[in-house]
DSSP file (Angstrom, degrees, kcal/mol; ACC not computed):
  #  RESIDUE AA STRUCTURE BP1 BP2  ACC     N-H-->O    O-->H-N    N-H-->O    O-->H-N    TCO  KAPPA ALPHA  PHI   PSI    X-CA   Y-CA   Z-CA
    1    1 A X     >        0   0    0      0, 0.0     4,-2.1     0, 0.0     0, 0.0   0.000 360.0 360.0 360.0 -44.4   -5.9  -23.1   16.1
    2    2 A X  H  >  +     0   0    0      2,-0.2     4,-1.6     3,-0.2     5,-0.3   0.996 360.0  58.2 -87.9 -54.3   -2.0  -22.5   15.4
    3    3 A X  H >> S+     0   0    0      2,-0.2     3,-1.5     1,-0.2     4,-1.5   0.827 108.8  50.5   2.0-102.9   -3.4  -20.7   11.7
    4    4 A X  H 3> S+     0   0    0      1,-0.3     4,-0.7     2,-0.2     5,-0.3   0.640 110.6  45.3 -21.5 -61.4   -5.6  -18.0   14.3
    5    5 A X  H >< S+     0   0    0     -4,-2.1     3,-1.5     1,-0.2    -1,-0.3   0.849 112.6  51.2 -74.2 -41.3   -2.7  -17.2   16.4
    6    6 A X  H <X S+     0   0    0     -4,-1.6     4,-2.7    -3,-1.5     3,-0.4   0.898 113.4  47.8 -33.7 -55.7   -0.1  -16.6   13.3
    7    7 A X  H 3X S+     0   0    0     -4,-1.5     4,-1.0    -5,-0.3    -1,-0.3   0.528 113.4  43.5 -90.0  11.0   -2.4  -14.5   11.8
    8    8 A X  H << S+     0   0    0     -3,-1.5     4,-0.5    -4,-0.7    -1,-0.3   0.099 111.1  52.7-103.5   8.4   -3.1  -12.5   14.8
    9    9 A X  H  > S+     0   0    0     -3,-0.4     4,-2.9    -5,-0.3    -2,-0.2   0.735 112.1  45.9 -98.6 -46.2    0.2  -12.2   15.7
   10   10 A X  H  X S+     0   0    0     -4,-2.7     4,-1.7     2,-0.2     5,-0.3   0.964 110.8  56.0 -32.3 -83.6    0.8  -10.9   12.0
   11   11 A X  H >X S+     0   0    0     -4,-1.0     3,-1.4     1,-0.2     4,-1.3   0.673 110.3  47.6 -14.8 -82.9   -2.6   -8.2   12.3
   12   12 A X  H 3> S+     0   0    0     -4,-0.5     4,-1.7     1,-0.3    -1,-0.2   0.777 113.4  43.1 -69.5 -38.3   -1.0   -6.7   15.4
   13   13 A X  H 3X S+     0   0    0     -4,-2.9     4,-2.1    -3,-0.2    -1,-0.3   0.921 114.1  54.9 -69.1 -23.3    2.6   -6.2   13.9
   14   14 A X  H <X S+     0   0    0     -4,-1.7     4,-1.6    -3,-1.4    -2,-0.2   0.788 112.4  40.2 -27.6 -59.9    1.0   -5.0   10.8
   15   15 A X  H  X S+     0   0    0     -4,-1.3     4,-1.1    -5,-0.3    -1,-0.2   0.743 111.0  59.8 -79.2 -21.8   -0.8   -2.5   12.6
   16   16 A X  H >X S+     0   0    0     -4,-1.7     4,-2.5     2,-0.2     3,-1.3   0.934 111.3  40.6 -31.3 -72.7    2.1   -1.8   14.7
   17   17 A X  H 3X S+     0   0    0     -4,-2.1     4,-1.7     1,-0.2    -2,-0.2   0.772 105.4  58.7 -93.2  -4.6    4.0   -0.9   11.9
   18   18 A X  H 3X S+     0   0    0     -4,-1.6     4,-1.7     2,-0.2    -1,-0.2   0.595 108.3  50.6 -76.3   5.0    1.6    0.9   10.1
   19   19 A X  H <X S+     0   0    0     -3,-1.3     4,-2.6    -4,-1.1    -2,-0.2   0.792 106.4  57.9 -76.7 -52.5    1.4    3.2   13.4
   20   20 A X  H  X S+     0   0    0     -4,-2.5     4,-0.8     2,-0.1    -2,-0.2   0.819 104.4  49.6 -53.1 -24.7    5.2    3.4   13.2
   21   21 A X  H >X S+     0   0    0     -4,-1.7     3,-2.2     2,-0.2     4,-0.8   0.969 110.6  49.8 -79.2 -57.2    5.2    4.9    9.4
   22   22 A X  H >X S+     0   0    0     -4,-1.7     4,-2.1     1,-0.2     3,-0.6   0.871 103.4  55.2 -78.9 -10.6    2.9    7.4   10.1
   23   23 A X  H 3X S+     0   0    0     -4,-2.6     4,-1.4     2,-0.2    -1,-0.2   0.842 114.8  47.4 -34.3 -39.7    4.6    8.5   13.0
   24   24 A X  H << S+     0   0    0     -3,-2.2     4,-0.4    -4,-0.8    -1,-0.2   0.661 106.0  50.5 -58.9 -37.7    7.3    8.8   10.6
   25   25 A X  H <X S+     0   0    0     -4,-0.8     4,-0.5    -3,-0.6    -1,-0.2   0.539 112.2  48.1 -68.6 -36.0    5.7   10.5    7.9
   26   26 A X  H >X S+     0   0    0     -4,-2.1     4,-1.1    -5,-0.4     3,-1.0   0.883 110.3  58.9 -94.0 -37.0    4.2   13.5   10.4
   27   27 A X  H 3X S+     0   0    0     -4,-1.4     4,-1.3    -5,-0.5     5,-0.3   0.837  85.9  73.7 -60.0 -21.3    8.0   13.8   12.0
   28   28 A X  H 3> S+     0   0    0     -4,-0.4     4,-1.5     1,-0.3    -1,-0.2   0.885  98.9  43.4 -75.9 -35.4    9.9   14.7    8.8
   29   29 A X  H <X S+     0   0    0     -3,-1.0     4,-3.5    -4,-0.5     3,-0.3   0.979 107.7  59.8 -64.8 -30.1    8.6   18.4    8.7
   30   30 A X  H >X S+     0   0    0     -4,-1.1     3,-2.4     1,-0.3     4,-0.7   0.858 110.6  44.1 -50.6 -88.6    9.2   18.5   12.4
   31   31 A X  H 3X S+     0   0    0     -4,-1.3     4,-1.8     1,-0.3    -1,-0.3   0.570 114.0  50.1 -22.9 -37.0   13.2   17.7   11.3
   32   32 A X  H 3X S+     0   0    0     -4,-1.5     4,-3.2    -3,-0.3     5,-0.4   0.958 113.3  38.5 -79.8 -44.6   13.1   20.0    8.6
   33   33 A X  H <X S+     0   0    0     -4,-3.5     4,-1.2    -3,-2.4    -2,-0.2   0.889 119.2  53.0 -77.7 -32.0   11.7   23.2   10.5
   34   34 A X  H >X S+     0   0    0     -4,-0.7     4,-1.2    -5,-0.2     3,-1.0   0.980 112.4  47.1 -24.2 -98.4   14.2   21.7   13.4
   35   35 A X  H 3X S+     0   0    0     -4,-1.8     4,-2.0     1,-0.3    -2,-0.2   0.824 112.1  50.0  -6.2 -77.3   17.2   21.8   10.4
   36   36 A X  H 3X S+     0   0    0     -4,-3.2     4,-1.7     1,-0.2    -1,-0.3   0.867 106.9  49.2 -78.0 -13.8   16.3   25.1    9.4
   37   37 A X  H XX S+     0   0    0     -4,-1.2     4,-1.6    -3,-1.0     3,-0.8   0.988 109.2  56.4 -52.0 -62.9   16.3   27.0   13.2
   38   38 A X  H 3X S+     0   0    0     -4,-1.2     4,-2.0     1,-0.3    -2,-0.2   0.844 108.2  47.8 -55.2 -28.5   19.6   25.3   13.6
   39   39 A X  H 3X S+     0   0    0     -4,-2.0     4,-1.1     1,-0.2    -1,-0.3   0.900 111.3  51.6 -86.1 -29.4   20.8   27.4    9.9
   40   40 A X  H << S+     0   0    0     -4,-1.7    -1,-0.2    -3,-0.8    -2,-0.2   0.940 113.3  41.1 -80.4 -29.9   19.5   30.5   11.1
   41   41 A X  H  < S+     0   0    0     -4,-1.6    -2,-0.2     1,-0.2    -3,-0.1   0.989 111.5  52.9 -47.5 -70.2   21.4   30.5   14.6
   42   42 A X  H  <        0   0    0     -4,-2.0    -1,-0.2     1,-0.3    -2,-0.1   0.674 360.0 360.0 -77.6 -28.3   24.3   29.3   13.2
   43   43 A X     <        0   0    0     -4,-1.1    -1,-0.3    -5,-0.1    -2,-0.1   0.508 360.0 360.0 -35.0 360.0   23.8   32.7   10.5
């Protein structure tokens, strides 16, 4: 019984944080094309 619940509390942070990287992975162009607006203003 205490086994199930360990490893379903494990599954759901797992997937939890394989939802945070790719949230992370799609934001990093955002930040760069963000970056480069800021370098052309600043022109």
């Amino acid at each position: 019984m205490f086994i199930a619940i360990s490893v379903g509390i494990f599954w759901y942070f797992g997937r939890w944080t394989v939802k945070l990287i790719r949230q992370h992975q799609n934001i990093y162009p955002l930040l760069y094309a963000l970056e480069e607006e800021e370098k052309k203003e600043r022109e």
